[in-house]
C-alpha positions in Angstrom: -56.7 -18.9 80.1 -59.9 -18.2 79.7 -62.6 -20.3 81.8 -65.2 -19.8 79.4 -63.1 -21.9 76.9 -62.7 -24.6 79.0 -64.8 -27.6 77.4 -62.4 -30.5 79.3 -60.6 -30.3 82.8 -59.2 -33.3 84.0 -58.8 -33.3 88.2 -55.8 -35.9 88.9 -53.3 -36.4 91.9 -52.4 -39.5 94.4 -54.9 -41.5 96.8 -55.9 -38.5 99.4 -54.7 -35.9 97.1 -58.6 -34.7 97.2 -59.5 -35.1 93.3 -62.7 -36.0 93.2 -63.8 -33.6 95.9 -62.3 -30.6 94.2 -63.7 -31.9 90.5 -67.5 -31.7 92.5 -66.7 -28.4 93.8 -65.3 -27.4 90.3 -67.9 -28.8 88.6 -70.5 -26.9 90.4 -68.8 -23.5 90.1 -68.5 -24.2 86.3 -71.9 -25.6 85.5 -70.1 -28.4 84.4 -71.2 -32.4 83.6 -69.0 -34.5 85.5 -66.9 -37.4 85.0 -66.0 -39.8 88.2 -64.0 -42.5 89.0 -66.0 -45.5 90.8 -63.8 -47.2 92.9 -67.1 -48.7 94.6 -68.4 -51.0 91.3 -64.8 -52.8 91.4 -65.4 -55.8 93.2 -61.8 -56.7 93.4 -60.4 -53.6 95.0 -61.3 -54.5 99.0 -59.5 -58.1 98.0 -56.7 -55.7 96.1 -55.6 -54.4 99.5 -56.0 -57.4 101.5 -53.7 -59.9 99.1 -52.4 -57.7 97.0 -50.6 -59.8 94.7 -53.3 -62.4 94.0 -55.9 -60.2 93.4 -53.7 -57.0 91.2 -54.4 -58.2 87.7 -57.8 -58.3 88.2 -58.6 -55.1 89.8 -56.1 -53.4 87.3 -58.3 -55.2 84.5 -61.5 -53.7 85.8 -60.6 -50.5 85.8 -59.1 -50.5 82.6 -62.2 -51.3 81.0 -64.4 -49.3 83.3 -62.4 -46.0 82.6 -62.1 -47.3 78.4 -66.2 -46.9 78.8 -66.2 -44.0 80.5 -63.8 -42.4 77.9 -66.1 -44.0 75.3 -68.7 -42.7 76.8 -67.2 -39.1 77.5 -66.4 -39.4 73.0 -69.8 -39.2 72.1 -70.5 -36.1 74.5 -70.7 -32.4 72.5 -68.0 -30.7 74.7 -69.0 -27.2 72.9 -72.5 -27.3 74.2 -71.2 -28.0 78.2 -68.1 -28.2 80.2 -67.0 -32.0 81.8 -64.9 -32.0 84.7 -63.5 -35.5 85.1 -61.4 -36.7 88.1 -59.3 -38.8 86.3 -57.2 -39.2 82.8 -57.0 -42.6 81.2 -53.1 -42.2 80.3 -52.3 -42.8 83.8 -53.9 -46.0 84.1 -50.4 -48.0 83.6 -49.0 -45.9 86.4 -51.0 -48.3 88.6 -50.2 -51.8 86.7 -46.2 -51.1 86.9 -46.7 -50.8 90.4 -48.6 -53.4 91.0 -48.5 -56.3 88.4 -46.1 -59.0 87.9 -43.7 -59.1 85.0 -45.8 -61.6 83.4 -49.4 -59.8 84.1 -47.6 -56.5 83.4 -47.4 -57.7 79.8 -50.6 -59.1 79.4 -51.7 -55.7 80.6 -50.1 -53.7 78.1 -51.3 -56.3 75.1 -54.8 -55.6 76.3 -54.2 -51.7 76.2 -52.8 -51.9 73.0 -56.0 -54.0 71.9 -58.3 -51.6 73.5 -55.9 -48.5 72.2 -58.7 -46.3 74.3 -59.0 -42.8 73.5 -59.9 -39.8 75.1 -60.2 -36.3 74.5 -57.3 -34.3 74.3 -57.7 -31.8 78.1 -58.3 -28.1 78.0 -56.4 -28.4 81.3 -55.4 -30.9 83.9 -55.2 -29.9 87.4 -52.6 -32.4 89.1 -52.9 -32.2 93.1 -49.8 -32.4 95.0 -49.6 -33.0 99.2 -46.6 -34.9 101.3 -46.9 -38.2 102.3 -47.9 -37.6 105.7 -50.8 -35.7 105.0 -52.0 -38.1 102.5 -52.1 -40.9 104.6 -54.0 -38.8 106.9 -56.6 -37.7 104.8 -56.9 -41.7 103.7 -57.1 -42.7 107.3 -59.6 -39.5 108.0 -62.0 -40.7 105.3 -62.6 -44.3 107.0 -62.9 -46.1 103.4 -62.0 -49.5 105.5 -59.9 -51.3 103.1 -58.0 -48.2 102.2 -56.7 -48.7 105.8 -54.5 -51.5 104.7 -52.5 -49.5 102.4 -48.6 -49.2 103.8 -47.1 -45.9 103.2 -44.7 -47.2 100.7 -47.0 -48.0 98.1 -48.6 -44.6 98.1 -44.8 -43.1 98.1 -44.2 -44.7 95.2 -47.6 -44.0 93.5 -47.1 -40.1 94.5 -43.6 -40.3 92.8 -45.5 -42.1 90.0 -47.8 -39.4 89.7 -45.1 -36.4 89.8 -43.0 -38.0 87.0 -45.3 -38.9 84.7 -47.4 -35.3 84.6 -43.8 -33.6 84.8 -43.4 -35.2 81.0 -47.0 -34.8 80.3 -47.0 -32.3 77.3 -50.4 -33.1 75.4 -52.6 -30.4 77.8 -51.6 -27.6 80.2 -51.1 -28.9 83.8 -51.2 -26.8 86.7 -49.5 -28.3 89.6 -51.5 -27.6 93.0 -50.4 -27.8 96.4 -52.9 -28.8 98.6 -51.3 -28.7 101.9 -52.9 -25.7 103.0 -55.7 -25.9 100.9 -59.4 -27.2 101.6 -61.6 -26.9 98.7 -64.2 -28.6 100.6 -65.2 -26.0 103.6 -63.2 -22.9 102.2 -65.1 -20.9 98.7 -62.2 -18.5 99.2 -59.7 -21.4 98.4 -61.6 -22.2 95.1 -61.7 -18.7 94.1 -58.2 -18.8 94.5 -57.6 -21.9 92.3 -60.0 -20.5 90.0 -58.2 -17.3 89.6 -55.0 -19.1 89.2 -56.6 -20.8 86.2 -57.3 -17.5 85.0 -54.0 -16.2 84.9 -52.0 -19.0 83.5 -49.8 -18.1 80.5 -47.6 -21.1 80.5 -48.4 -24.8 79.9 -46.7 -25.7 83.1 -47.5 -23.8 86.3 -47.4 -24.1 90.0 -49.6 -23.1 92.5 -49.4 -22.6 96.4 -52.2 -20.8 98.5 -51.7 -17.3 98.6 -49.5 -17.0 95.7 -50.5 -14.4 92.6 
């Protein structure tokens, strides 16, 4: 695959999976625009982890239509003029509402989805970042956001297993499955290089990839 083709990567993975670090880092190596999640404008998401079930629908809500504007947004961009490196992909946005909403909410969810019917551009590649549950929870509890300290282990177990079953089925774009356990993309260049290189070589539309592999 080569990089110079690349007009759209998408960054994804779980809470802690580093996604938005290693689309900044990306970004930067590839001269690339980016695209970024902002947790920080939902003003339900600190209530979200606090009361979870009063306050799901809402938050869910928000960033539905924050990410449809985004999306919008990312439409109108001429991808052949400059790469966009995004850290997330709109199609998993119902990941989160199963999870979280009530039967009842879940279907208002979906009607409004269906309403919105948001599209994006189809990914040159998606990048999905994979780490166990231990070593999320430690990079959540590392990075001090203080209501992320509420979140129980099970919910992020089964938003990781949400995460690995959707992208498993996810045939519209190449995915290259990343494990970041012994991986820093942050402090290490050499790591990126690696990933980067990786990228390079791929000749499948499903791949996996472990430091220090070929």
């Amino acid at each position: 695959m080569e990089l110079t083709e690349l007009r759209y990567v998408v960054v994804e993975g779980a809470i802690g999976a580093g996604k938005t670090s290693l689309a900044r880092k990306l970004g930067a190596r590839l001269g690339a625009e980016l695209l970024l999640e902002a947790p920080g404008e939902n003003p339900f998401l600190e209530r979200f982890y606090a009361e979870p079930n009063r306050y799901a629908l809402a938050t869910q809500l928000n960033f539905l239509f924050q990410r449809a504007d985004q999306v919008k947004a990312l439409s109108q961009l001429n991808l052949f003029s400059r790469t966009v490196v995004a850290d997330f992909l709109l199609e998993k946005d119902p990941l989160f509402a199963a999870l979280t909403l009530s039967e009842d909410e879940l279907a208002l969810y979906q009607k409004l989805y269906a309403h919105l019917q948001p599209q994006s551009p189809k990914p040159d590649l998606v990048i999905v970042l994979q780490a166990s549950m231990d070593t999320l929870m430690n990079r959540v509890e590392r990075r001090g956001i203080r209501y992320e300290q509420q979140m129980t282990p099970e919910y992020l177990a089964q938003l990781s297993d949400s995460y690995t079953r959707f992208f498993h089925h996810y045939d519209i774009a190449p995915v290259l499955f990343v494990n970041t356990e012994g991986l820093n993309f942050v402090d290490e260049p050499t790591h990126l290089d690696w990933l980067i290189q990786r990228i390079a070589h791929m000749r499948s539309i499903r791949e996996f990839f472990n430091v220090g592999t070929a």
